[in-house]
C-alpha positions in Angstrom: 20.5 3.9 4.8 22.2 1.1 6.5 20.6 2.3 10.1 17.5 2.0 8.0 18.9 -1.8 6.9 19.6 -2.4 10.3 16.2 -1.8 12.0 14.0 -3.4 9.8 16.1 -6.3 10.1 15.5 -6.7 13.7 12.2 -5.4 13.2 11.6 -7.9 10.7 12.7 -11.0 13.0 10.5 -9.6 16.0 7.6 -9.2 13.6 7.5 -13.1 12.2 8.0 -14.1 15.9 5.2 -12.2 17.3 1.4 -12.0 17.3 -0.3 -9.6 14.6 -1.0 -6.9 17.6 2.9 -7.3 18.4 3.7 -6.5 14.8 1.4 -3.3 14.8 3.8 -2.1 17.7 7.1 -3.3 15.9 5.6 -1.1 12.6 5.4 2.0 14.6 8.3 1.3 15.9 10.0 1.1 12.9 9.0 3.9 11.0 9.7 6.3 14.3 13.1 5.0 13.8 13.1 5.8 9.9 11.3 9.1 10.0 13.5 12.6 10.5 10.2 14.1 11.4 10.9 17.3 8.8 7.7 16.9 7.5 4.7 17.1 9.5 2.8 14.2 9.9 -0.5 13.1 9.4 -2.8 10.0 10.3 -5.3 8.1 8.0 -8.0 9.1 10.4 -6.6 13.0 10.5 -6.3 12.8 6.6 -10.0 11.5 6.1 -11.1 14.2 8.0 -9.4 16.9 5.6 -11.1 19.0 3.0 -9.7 20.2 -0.1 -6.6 18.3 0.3 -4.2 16.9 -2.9 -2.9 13.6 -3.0 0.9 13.2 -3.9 1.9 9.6 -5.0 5.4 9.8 -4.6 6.3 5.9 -5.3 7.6 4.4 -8.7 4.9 4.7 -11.7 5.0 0.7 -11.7 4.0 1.3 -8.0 1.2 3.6 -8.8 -0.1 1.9 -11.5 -1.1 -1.1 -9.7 -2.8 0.5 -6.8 -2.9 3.8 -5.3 -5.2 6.5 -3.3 -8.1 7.5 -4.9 -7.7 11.5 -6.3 -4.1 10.9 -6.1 -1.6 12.3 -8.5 1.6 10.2 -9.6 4.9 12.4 -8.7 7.3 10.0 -8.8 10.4 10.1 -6.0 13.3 9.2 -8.2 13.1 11.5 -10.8 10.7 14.0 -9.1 10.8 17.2 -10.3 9.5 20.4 -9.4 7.4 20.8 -12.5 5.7 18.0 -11.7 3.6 20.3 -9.0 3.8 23.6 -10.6 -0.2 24.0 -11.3 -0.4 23.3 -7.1 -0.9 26.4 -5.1 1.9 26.9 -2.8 -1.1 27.9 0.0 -2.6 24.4 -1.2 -3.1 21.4 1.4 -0.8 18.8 0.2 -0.2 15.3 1.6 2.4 13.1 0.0 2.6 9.3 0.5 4.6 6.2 -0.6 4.6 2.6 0.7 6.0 3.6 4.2 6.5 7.1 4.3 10.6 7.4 4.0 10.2 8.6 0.2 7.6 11.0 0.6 9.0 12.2 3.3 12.0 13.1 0.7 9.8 14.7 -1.5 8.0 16.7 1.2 11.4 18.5 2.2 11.6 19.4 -1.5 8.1 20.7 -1.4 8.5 23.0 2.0 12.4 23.8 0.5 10.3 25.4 -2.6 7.8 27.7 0.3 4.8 25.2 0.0 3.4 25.7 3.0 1.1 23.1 4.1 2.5 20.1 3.5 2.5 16.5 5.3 3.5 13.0 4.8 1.0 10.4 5.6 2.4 8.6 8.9 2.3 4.6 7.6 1.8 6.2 4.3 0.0 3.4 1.6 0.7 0.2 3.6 -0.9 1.7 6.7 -4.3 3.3 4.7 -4.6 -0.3 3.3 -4.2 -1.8 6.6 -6.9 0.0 8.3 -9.0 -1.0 5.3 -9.0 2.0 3.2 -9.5 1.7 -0.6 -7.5 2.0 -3.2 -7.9 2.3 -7.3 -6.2 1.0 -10.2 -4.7 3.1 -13.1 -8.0 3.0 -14.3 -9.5 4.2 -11.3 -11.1 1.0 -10.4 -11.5 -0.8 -6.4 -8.5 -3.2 -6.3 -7.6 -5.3 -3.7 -3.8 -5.1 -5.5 -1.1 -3.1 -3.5 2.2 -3.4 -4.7 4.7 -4.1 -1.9 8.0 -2.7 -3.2 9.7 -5.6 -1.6 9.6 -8.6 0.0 11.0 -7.4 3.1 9.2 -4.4 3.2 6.0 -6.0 2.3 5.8 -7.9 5.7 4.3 -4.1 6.9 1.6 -4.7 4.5 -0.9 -7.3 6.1 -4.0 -6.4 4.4 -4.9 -6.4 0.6 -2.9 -8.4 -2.5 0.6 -8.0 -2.7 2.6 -7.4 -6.2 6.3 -7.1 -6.0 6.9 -6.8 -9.8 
């Protein structure tokens, strides 16, 4: 966690000190450094070209609740449980998300620990659907321009939409 701490502290004094295109570059750079790569990634562009596919939420329900993917189903990451998927085939096509992609990438190694088999963390996860200009709904499955941003230093990787940090 503090290697984590550590890069997206220089990370996050490169970003304000470069141009928008540089900050794209220090994002990926960033979350190659975060990611352990035990879940299979996927793209927004490789996601919106899936079929059949269920959404995992895996951020805080105050998280969800402001903004999330449409179709997708709340999981949770701190107190995810197992139960929580139990009705999903284990044959299913599962992609799991958060704001980045570090907590879903958790859950996903829970998921493929318990012999689901097709499972895949969205690379960029929320921040980087909303940046491309993706929508997002509301708990009452309403457009919203809202995103919540977890925190202020992680919400520098959000550059599109509203931000909420409470």
């Amino acid at each position: 966690m503090k290697r984590i701490w550590m890069v997206l502290g220089v990370l996050l004094g490169s970003a304000l000190l470069c141009s928008a295109q540089t900050t794209s570059r220090a994002y990926k750079t960033m979350l190659e450094a975060m990611y352990k790569k035990t879940v299979p990634l996927v793209s927004v562009e490789e996601l919106k070209k899936m079929n059949n596919v269920i959404l995992l939420d895996t951020r805080a329900r105050a998280e969800y609740d402001v903004s999330h993917l449409p179709h997708a189903r709340w999981v949770g990451y701190d107190d995810f449980e197992l139960k929580r998927v139990q009705g999903i085939p284990k044959n299913a096509n599962v992609v799991l998300y958060c704001s980045v992609g570090y907590r879903s990438e958790r859950v996903g190694e829970k998921l493929l620990a318990a012999g689901y088999q097709h499972v895949h963390n969205l690379y960029g996860s929320l921040f980087e659907w909303v940046n491309q200009g993706n929508p997002v709904v509301d708990n009452q499955g309403k457009p919203t321009r809202r995103v919540h941003a977890y925190s202020r230093p992680w919400g520098i990787w959000l550059t599109t939409g509203e931000k909420v940090y409470d």
